[in-house]
C-alpha positions in Angstrom: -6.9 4.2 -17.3 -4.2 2.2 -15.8 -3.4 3.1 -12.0 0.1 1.8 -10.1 0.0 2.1 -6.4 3.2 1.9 -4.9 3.8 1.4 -1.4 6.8 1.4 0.7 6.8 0.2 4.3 8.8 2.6 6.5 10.4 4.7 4.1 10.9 8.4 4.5 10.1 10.1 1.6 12.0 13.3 2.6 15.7 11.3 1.8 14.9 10.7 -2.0 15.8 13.4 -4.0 12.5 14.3 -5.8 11.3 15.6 -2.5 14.1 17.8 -2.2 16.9 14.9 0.0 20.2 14.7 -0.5 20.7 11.2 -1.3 20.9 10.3 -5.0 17.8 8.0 -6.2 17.8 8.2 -9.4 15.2 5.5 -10.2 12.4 7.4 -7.6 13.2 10.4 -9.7 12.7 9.2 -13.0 9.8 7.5 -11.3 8.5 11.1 -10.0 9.1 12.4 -13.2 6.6 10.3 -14.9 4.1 10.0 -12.0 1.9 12.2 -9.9 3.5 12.8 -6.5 1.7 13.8 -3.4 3.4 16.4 -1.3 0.4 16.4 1.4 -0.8 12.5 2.1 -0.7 11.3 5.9 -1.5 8.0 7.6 -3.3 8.2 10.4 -2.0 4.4 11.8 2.1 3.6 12.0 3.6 1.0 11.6 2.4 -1.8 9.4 -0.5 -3.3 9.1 -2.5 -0.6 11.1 -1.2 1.9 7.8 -2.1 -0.5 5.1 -5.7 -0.8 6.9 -6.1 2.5 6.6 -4.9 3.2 2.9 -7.4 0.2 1.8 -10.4 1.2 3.4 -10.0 5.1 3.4 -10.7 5.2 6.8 -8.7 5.9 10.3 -8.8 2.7 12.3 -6.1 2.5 14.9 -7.6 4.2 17.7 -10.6 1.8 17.7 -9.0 -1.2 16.5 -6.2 -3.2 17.2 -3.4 -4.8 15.1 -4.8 -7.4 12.7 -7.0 -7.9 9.7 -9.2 -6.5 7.2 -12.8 -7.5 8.5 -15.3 -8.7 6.3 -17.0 -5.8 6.7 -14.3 -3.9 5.2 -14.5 -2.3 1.9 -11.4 -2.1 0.3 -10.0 -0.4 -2.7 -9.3 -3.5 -4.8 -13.1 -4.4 -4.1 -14.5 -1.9 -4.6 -12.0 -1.6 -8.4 -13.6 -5.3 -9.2 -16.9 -4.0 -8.6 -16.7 -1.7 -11.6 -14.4 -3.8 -13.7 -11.7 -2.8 -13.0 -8.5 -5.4 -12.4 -6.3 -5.3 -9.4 -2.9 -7.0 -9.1 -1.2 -7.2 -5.9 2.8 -7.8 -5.9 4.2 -8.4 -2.4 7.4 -8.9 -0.7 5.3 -9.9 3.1 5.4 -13.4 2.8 3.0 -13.5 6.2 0.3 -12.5 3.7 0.6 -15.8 2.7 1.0 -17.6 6.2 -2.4 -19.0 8.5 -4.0 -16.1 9.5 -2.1 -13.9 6.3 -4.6 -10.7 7.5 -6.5 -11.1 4.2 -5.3 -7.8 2.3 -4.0 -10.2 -0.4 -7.1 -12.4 -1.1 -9.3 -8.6 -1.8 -7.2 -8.8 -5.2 -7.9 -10.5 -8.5 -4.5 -11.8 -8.6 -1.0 -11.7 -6.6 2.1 -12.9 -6.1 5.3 -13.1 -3.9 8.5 -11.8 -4.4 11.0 -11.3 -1.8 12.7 -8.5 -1.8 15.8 -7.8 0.1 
């Protein structure tokens, strides 16, 4: 099984035109056409960081915790994929991933890599 799991920061998904917007995307909709969609999935934490936190772990954070990193007592979704074999490959536009204090969501992978985007 090969999984892709694509995020956007601070896009809303009610603009491209496979949920029904009027804007023309036609790469999300060829995109949708091959993929599974999800027409009911909510973060619990906005903006940022406090949203990624919450899609790796599984669990609702923000209330209780602040801003910041993944603690080591975290189990995120690209751990617990290496723990049954399975390889995880982040590709990242954030370059403070990379900076002193990058958060640690990039070093849970087996690989990754920077590309700035626009």
């Amino acid at each position: 099984m090969k999984l892709v799991f694509i995020l956007f920061d601070s896009l809303n998904r009610h603009l491209l035109s496979p949920y029904g917007g009027k804007i023309n995307t036609p790469n999300f909709k060829r995109l949708a056409e091959k993929a599974q969609t999800f027409n009911k999935h909510y973060v619990g934490s906005l903006p940022c960081m406090p949203a990624r936190r919450d899609m790796h772990t599984g669990r609702l954070s923000f209330l209780h915790r602040s801003w910041g990193p993944l603690e080591p007592f975290d189990n995120s979704f690209p751990e617990i994929l290496f723990k049954n074999n399975v390889y995880s490959h982040l590709v990242s536009d954030h370059y403070h991933y990379w900076e002193d204090g990058g958060l640690t969501y990039h070093n849970r992978y087996d690989s990754y890599e920077f590309i700035r985007g626009q």
